[in-house]
Wavefront OBJ file of the C-alpha trace (Angstrom):
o trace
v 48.317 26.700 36.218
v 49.444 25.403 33.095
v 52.991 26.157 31.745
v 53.809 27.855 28.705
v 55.259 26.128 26.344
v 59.466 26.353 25.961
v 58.718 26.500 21.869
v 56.442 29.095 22.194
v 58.430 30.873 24.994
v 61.522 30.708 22.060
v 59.894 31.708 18.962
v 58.259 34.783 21.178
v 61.676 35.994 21.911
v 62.755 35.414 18.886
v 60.093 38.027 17.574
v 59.714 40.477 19.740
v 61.075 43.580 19.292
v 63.015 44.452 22.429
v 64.103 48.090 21.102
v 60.223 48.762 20.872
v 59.403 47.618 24.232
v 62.167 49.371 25.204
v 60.334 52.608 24.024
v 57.044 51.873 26.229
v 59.271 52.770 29.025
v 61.532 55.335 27.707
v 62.582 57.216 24.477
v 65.089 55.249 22.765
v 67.257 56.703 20.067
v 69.594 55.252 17.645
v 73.582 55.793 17.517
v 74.942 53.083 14.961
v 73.777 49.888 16.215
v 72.356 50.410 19.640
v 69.868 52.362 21.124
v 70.008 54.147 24.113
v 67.404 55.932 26.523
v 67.211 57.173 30.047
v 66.961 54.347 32.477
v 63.899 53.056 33.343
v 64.454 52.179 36.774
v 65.614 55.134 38.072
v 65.290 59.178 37.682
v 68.816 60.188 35.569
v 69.512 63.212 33.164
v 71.601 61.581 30.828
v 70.979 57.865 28.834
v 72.503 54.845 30.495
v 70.233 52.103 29.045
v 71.554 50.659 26.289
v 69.953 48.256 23.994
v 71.163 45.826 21.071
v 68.414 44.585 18.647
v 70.665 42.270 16.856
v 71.389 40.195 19.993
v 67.981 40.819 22.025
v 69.796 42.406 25.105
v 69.454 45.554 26.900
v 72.064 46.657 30.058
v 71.092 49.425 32.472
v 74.132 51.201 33.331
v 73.071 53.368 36.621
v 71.095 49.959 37.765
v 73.904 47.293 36.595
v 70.749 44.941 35.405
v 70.398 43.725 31.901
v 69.274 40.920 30.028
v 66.936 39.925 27.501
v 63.077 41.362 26.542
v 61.732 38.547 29.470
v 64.111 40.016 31.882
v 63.051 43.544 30.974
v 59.536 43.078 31.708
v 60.601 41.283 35.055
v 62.637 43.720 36.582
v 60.266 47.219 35.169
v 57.112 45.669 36.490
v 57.960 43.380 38.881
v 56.209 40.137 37.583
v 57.789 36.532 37.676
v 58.821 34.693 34.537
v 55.500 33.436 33.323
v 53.874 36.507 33.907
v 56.729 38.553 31.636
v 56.567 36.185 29.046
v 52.186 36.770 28.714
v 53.186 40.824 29.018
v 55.684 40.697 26.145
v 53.025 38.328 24.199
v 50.255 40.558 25.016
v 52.667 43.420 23.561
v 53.071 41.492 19.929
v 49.659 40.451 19.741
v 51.708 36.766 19.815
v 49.519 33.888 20.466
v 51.156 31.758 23.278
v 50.704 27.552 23.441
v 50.490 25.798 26.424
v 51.534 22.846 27.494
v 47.521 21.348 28.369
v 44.187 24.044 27.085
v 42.433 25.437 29.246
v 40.392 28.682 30.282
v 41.371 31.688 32.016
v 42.390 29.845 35.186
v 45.300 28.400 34.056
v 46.534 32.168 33.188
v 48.782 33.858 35.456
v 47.029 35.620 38.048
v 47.885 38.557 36.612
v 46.994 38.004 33.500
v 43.364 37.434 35.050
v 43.090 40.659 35.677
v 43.643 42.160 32.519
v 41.797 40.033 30.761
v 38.501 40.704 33.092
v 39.738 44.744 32.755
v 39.107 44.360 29.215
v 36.093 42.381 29.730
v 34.300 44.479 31.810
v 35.521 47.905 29.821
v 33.668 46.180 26.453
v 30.436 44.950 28.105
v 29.727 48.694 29.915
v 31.104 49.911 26.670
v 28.109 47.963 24.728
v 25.790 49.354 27.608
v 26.819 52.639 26.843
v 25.416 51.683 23.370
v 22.417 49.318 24.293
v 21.246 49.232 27.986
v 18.046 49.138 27.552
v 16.639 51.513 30.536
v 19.400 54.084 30.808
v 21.346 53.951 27.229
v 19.743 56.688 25.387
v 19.829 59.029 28.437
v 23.490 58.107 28.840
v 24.202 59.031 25.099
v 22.482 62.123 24.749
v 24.220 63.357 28.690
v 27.852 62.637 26.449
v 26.506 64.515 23.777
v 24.222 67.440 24.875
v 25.218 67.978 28.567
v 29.229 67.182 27.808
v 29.871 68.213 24.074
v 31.359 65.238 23.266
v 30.897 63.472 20.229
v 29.612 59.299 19.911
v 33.692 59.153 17.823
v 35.405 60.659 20.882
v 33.328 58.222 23.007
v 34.075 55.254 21.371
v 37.733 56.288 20.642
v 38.458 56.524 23.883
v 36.261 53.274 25.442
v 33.531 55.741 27.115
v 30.980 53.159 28.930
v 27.957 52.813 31.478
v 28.062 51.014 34.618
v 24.033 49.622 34.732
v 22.402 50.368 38.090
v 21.538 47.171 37.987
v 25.037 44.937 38.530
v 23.285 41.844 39.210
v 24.825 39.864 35.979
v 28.347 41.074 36.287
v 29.903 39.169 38.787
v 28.095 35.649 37.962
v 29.287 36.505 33.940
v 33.012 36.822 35.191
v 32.528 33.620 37.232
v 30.947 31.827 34.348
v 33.859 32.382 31.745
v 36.054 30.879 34.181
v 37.978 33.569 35.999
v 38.867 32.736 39.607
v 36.861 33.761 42.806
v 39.783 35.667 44.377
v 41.054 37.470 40.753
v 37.181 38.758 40.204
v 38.102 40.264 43.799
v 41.569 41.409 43.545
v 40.450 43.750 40.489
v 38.932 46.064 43.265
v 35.742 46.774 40.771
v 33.277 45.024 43.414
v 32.765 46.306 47.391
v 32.127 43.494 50.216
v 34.676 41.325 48.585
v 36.582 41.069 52.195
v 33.606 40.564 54.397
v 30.802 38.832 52.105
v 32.092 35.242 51.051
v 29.198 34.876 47.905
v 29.705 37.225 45.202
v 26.376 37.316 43.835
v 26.303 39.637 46.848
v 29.051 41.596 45.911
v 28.543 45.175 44.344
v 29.777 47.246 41.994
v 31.800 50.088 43.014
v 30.354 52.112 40.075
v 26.678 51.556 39.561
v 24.907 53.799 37.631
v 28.135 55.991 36.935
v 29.885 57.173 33.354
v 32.918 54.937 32.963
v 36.062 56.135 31.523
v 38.711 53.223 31.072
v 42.373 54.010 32.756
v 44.945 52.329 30.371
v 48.675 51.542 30.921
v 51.393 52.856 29.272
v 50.978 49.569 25.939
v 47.065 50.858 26.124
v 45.549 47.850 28.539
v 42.651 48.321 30.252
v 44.082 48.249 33.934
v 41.640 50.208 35.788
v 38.271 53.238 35.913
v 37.757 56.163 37.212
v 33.411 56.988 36.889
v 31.593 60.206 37.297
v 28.585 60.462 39.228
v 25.377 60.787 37.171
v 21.592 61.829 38.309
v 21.192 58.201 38.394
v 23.785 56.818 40.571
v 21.968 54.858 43.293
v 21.077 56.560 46.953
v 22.713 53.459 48.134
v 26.007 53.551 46.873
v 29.036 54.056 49.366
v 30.463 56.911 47.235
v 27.092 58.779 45.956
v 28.278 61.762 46.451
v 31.792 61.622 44.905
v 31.948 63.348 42.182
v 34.339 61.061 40.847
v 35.137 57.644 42.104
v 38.292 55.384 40.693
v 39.749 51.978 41.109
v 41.725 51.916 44.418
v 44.890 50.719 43.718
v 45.305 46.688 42.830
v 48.360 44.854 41.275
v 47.637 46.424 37.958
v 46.865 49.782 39.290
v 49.115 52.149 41.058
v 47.531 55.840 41.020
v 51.682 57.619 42.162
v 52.939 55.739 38.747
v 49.746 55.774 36.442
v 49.111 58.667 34.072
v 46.205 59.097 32.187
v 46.532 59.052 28.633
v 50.427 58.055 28.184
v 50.017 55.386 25.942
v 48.101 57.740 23.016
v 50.260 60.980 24.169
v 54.145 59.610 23.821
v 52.950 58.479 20.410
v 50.624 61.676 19.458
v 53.476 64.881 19.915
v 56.552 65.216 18.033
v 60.294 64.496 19.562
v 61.118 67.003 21.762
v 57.736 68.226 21.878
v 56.282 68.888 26.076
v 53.651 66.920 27.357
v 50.419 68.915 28.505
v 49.475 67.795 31.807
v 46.030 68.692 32.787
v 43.815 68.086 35.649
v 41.128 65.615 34.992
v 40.755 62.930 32.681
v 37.710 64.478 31.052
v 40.110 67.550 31.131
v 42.453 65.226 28.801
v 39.701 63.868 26.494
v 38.367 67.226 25.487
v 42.101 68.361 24.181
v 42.936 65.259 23.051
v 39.845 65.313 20.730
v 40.383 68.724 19.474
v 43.963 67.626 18.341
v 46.014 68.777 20.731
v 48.872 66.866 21.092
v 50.538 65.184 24.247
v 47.806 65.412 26.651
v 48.046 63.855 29.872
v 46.731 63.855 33.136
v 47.124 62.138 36.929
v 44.990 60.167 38.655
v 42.935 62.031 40.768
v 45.714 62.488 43.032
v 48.691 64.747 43.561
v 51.324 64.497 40.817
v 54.263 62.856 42.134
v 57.709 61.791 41.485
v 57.056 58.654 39.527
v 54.529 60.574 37.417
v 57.095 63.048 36.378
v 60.205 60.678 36.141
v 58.242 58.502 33.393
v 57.483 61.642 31.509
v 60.868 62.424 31.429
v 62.363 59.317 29.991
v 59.916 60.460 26.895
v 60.498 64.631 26.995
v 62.197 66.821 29.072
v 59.785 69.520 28.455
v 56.355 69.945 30.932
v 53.618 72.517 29.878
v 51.685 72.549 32.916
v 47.273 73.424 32.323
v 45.841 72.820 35.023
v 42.686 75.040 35.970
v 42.516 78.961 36.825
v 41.277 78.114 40.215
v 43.204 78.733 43.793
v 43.367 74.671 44.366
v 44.638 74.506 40.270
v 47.715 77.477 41.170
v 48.160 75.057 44.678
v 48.498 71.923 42.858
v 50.811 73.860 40.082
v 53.137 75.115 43.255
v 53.316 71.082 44.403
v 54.580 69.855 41.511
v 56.760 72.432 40.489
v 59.819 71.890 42.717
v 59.223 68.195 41.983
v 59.445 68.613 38.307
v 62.716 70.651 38.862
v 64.311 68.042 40.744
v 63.680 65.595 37.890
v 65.194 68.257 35.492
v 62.007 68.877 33.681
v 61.968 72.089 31.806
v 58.468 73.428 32.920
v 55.876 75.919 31.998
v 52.956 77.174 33.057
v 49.867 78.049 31.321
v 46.350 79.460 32.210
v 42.938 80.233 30.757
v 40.706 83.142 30.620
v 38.491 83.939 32.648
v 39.160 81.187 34.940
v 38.136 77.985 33.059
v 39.350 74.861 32.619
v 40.442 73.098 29.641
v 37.639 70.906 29.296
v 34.987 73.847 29.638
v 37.210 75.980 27.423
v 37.825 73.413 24.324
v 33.886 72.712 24.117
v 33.186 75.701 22.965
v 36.682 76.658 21.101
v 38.714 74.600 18.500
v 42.152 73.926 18.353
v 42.734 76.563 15.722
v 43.904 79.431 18.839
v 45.952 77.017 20.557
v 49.556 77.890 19.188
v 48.688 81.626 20.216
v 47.086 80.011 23.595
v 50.317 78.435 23.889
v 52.647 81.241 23.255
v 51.168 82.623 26.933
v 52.452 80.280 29.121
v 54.825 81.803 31.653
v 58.225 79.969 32.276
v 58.671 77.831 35.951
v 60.134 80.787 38.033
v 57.889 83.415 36.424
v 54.630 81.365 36.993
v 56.459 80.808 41.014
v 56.973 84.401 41.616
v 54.080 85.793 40.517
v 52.027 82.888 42.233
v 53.226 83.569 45.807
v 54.283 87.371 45.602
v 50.791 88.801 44.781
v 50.002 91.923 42.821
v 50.515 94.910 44.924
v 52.393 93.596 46.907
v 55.135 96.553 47.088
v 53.001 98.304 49.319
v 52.913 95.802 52.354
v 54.776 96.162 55.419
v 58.477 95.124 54.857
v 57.903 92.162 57.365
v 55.093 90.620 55.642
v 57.252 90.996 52.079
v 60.166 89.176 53.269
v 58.029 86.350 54.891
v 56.145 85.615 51.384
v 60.011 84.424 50.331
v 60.193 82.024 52.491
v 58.068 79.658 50.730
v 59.682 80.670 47.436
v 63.552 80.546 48.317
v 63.093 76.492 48.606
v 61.686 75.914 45.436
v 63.692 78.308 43.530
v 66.601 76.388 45.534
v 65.472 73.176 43.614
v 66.164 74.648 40.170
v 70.013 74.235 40.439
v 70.854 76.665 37.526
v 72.174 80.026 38.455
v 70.388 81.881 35.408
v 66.979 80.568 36.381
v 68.087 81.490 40.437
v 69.058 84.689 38.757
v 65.562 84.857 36.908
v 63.801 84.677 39.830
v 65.223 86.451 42.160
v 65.024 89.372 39.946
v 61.416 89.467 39.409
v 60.837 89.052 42.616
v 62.634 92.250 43.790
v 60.744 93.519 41.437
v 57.207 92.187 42.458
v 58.070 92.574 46.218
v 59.511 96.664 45.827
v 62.950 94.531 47.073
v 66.381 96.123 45.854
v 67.829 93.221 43.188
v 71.248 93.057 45.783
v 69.361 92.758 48.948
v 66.979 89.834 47.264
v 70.512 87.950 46.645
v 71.613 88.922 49.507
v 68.368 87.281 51.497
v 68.794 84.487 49.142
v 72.584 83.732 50.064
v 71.321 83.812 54.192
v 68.597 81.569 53.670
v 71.347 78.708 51.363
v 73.579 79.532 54.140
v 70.986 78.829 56.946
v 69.866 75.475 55.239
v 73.315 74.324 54.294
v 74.038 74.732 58.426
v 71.106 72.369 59.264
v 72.089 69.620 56.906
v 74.397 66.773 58.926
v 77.815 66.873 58.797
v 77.931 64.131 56.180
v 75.770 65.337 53.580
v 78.380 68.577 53.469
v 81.185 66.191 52.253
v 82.342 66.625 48.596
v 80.312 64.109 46.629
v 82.202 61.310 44.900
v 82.209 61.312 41.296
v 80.308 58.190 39.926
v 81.562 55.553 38.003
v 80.454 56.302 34.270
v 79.976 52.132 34.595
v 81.482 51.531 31.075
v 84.699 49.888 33.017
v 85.396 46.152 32.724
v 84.018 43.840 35.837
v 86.519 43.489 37.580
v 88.906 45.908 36.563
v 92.258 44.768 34.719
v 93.101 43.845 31.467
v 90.511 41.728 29.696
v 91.155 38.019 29.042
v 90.585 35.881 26.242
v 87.244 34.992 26.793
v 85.814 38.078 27.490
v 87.392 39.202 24.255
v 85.647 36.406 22.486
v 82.807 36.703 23.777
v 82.361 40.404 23.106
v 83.627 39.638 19.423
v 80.547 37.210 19.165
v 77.899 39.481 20.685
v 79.207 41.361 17.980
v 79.306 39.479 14.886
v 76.622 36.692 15.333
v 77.912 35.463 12.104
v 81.175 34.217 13.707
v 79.012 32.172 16.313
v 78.793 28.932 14.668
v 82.706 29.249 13.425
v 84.105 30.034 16.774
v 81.963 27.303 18.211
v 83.648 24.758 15.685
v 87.364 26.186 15.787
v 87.594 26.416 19.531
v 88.250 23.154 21.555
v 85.992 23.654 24.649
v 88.688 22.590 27.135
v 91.045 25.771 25.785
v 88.396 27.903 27.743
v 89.483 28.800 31.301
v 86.016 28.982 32.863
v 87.571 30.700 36.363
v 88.688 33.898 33.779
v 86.462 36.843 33.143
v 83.664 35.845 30.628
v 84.987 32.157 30.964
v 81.532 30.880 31.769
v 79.487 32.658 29.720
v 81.699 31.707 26.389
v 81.656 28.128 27.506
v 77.940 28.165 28.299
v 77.497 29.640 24.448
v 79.833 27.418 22.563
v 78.508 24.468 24.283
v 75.285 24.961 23.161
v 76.447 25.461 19.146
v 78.572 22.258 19.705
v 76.194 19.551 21.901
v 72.698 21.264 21.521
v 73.048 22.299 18.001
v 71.837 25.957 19.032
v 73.248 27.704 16.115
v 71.805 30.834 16.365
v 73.082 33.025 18.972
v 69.990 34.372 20.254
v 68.843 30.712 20.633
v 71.823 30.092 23.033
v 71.477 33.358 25.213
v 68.205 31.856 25.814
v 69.781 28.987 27.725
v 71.624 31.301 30.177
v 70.826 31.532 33.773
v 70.181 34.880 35.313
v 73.222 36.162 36.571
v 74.708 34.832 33.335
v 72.841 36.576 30.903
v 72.993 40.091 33.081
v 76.644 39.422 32.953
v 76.217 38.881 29.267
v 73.810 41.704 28.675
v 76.621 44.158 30.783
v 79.625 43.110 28.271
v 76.849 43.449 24.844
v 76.893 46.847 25.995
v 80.272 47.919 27.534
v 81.024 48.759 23.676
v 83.888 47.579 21.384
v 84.812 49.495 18.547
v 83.914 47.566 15.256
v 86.796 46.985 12.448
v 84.929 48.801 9.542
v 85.912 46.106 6.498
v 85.127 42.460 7.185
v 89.165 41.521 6.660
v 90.050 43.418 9.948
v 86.889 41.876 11.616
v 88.348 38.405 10.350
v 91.724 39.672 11.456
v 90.275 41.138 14.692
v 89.158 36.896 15.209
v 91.979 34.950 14.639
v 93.945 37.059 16.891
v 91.852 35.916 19.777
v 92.022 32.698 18.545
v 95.718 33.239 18.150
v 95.971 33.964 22.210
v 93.768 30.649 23.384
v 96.158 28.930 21.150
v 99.505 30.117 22.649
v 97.760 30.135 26.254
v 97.114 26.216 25.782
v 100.132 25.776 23.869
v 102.499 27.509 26.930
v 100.390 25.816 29.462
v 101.100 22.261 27.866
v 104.566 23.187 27.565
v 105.112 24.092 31.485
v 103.572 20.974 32.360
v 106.037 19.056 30.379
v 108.880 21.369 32.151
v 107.652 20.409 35.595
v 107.195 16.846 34.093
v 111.116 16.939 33.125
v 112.391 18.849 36.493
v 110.754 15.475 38.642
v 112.515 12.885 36.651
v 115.191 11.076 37.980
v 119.086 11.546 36.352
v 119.415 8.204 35.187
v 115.369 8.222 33.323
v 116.988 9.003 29.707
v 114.601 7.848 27.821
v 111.891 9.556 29.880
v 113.729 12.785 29.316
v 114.030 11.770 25.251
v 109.529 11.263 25.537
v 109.433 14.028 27.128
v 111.797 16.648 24.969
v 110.461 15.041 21.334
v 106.075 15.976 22.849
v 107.830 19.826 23.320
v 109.535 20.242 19.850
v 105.963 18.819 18.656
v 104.342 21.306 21.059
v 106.241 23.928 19.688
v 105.497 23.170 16.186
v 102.300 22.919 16.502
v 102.336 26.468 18.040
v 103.183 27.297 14.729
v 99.642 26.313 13.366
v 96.745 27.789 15.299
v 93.643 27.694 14.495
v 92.208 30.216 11.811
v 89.051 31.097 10.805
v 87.730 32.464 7.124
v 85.017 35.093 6.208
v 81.483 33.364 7.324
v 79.330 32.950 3.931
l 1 2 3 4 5 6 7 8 9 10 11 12 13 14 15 16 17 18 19 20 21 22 23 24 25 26 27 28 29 30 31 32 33 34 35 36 37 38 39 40 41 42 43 44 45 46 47 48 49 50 51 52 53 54 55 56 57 58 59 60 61 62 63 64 65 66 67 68 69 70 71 72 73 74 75 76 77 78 79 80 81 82 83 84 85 86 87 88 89 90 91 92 93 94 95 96 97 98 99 100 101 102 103 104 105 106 107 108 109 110 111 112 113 114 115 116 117 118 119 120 121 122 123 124 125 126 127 128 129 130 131 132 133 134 135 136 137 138 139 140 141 142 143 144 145 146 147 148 149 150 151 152 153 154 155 156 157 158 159 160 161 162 163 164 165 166 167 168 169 170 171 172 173 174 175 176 177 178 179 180 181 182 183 184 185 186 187 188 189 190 191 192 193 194 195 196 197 198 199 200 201 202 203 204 205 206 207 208 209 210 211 212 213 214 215 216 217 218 219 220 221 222 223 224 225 226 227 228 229 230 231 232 233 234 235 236 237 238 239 240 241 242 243 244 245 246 247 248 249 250 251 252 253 254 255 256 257 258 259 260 261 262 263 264 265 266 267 268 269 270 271 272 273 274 275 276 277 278 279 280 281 282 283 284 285 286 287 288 289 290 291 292 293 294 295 296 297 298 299 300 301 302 303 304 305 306 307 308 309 310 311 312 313 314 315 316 317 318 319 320 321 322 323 324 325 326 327 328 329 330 331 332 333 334 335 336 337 338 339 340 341 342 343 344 345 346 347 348 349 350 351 352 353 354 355 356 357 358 359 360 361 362 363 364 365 366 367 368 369 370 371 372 373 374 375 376 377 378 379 380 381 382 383 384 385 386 387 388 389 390 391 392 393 394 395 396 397 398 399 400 401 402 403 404 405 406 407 408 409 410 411 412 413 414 415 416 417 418 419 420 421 422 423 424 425 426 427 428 429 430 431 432 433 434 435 436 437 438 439 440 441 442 443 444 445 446 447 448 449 450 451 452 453 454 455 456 457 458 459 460 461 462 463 464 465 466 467 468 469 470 471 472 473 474 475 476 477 478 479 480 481 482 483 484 485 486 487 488 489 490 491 492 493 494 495 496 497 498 499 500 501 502 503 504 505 506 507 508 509 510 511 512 513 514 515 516 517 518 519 520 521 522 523 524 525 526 527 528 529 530 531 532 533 534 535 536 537 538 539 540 541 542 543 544 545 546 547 548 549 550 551 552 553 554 555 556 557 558 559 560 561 562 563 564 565 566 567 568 569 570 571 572 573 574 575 576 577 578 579 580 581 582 583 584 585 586 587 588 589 590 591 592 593 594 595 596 597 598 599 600 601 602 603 604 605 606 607 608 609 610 611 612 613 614 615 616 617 618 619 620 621
């Protein structure tokens, strides 16, 4: 493979805009010169990622990672270097160099299979618009048959897989993509058994294709519905729906449908709409409802909900009328409280679902629509305590709360517990008391089961904002968290500082020396240039004291002050530590060594007046 080169690998870091790839995983907002978001690494309620756009770095608090927009990509998506650096160039639309041309071979492996994704989504894209036997049928099915419009189809990548896949494969092969990528991207069956891939067929032959994008809107997978011409010999004929199984790119418990258009599409602090199906998502997406999303024709799971979080803690939930749409509801719902997602529920008439209900309605009744939806416990309640219910057997209406106690457990807050409980009394013909009451038995019962350990009073975490370490901070790591600071001091520091003043054993020692050796033998005078230069541990380390957070001198003659008083304590350190040197020096000489002692008192008087004198810097032009 052929390796990027280090001044394109530079330039791209130079450009890219880490605070905006920052937002592709999570919603960043500003507070003087950072940003800061909920991490996205792990589920948390309040921020603890922390990014600085004026030095390139990012530090996850709750995680303890950081580093620059390379190291980002790395540790979110789990890709090597090479890999991170095509992501973030892919990202910019920045045209990388490499060190010999070639074709698509000498691309990461990875990047293989995003660039035959988006191959393969624009050639059944132009069948959808030209194939010759089946294009006109294909059209007028997304027209007359699904009330969709040629602008919805073409806005969202709508294509045709040809019942005839015979030029596919040998097309990928020609342009140069690798035998074993063309079969990694899962779009092919007998790739394990068959060894020629002419043989090899497509898993969606004569099917509608809908492209599944990632959250920066590459192609990195399909999902295709079955059509009256699907093929009698396909594996999956009679699926109604058939999508990628899950490859690198691909993994259905993290991927939601339509993320990339719907973080952008709803206003800050607006929910996201999850709905069933992707069609489901198209349809109210065209109509102009905002923040539609949907799973992946699977059960929504943790990882769904914990990205949509990092974007909204709100969660109107539409999926369809139906008994298996109120069971798939009743899944998610303690999951979404355990992420602390505020959630709501909302149904249509007469049983439909979205998709069926927007192609024949406009947008124009869906704030009233909206205004219906029933809050998490409400929706819970009323789902698994059934109308009429009062009249059952007392038996039978205690049992139905024992599949709601858990979930309303999950909620945490006592005014929601309170919420539901209350209805339910009410729903059940229960007395308000004795539903606490049963409540209180069944906390009590499950707080018995749990081992003794997990009973323990929990530990209060570290808010992770102390100094590594612990202690006072030193010199350098004052120094170096000036510089991180004021970029403009870089190239000063670098000059007034004598390299061998720096105690590279103290805190920040070999990160400052690692940066002002670069300004002073590599001529890196740009700060950003030098971070660059860092190893990994280094520029975590580097990334975690960027973001531990000084406070800023307002007027630029404290922030010059704030620098020559580091300065200041090198000096004196260097100054003292000559000076007991000397004293040791002078306590092994021998009685009679006079002039020795006269050498040796005459270099401390000039030690001592030079501590008079340290350096001192003046305000950067």
């Amino acid at each position: 493979m052929a390796r990027i080169s280090r001044r394109s690998i530079d330039e791209l870091r130079l450009r890219a805009d880490i605070v905006s790839l920052a937002g592709d995983y999570t919603q960043m907002k500003q507070r003087g010169r950072d940003w800061w978001g909920l991490s996205p690494f792990k589920s948390e309620k309040s921020p603890s990622f922390k990014v600085n756009p004026e030095t390139g770095l990012w530090y996850c608090f709750s995680t303890q990672q950081g580093g620059d927009v390379f190291k980002l990509v790395m540790n979110r998506e789990g890709l090597d270097f090479p890999e991170s650096v095509e992501r973030v160039a892919s990202r910019f639309g920045f045209q990388l160099e490499y060190e010999s041309a070639g074709g698509p071979e000498e691309r990461s492996f990875r990047g293989q299979l995003l660039e035959i994704h988006g191959m393969v989504a624009d050639y059944w894209r132009r069948c959808f618009l030209e194939d010759p036997v089946h294009g006109q049928w294909i059209r007028d099915y997304w027209t007359q048959r699904r009330r969709f419009t040629p602008e919805v189809a073409d806005d969202f990548g709508i294509g045709l897989a040809p019942v005839d896949d015979t030029r596919l494969v040998q097309g990928l092969l020609k342009k140069g993509f690798s035998k074993e990528a063309v079969a990694q991207t899962g779009l092919f069956f007998g790739t394990d058994r068959i060894p020629d891939p002419s043989r090899w067929r497509c898993r969606f032959r004569g099917r509608l294709t809908i492209p599944i994008r990632d959250i920066q809107g590459r192609v990195i997978a399909f999902t295709a519905r079955q059509l009256e011409i699907t093929p009698e010999d396909d594996p999956s004929r009679e699926a109604k729906y058939v999508n990628s199984p899950e490859t690198e790119l691909f993994k259905k418990s993290r991927t939601v449908f339509n993320l990339d258009r719907a973080r952008a599409n709803r206003k800050e602090g607006d929910p996201f709409l999850l709905v069933e199906g992707q069609l489901d998502a198209i349809r109210c997406h065209s109509v102009g409802i905002p923040g539609v999303i949907a799973a992946q024709g699977t059960a929504v799971t943790e990882e769904h909900l914990q990205q949509l979080h990092r974007f909204s803690n709100r969660l109107t939930v539409f999926l369809d009328s139906d008994e298996a749409g109120k069971k798939a509801a009743l899944r998610l719902l303690p999951i979404g409280l355990r992420q602390g997602l505020d959630i709501r529920f909302l149904g249509l008439p007469d049983g439909k679902d979205p998709d069926e209900y927007f192609s024949t309605h406009d947008a124009s009744g869906w704030p009233a629509l909206e205004r219906t939806s029933r809050s998490a416990m409400h929706f819970c309640v009323q789902s698994l305590i059934p109308s009429g219910a009062a009249a059952l057997p007392l038996a039978r209406r205690l049992s139905l709360l024992e599949e709601l106690f858990p979930i309303v457990a999950e909620s945490g807050a006592e005014e929601i517990v309170s919420e539901a409980l209350n209805e339910a009394a009410r729903l059940a013909g229960i007395g308000i008391r004795e539903m606490h009451l049963a409540y209180e038995r069944f906390r009590a019962a499950k707080a018995a089961q749990r081992p003794a350990e997990q009973l323990k009073p929990a530990v209060e975490p570290s808010s992770g904002m102390d100094v590594k370490g612990g202690g006072l901070t030193t010199p350098e790591e004052e120094l170096t968290l000036f510089i991180l600071r004021h970029e403009a001091y870089y190239q000063p520091v670098s000059e007034a500082l004598p390299l061998e003043w720096i105690d590279p054993e103290a805190r920040g020692g070999r990160i400052l020396m690692a940066l002002l050796n670069e300004c002073v033998n590599a001529q890196a005078t740009e700060l950003r240039d030098a971070m660059a230069t860092l190893d990994g541990d280094l520029q975590t380390e580097a990334a975690r004291m960027a973001a531990s957070g000084i406070v800023d001198a307002g007027r630029a003659d404290d922030i010059l002050a704030a620098a020559n008083s580091i300065l200041r304590a090198f000096h004196q350190r260097h100054i003292q530590s000559r000076l007991d040197l000397i004293a040791a020096r002078i306590a092994a000489l021998g009685a009679e060594d006079i002039e020795g002692l006269r050498a040796l008192q005459a270099e401390k008087i000039a030690l001592r007046r030079l501590g008079l004198t340290p350096p001192l810097l003046t305000l950067p032009s």
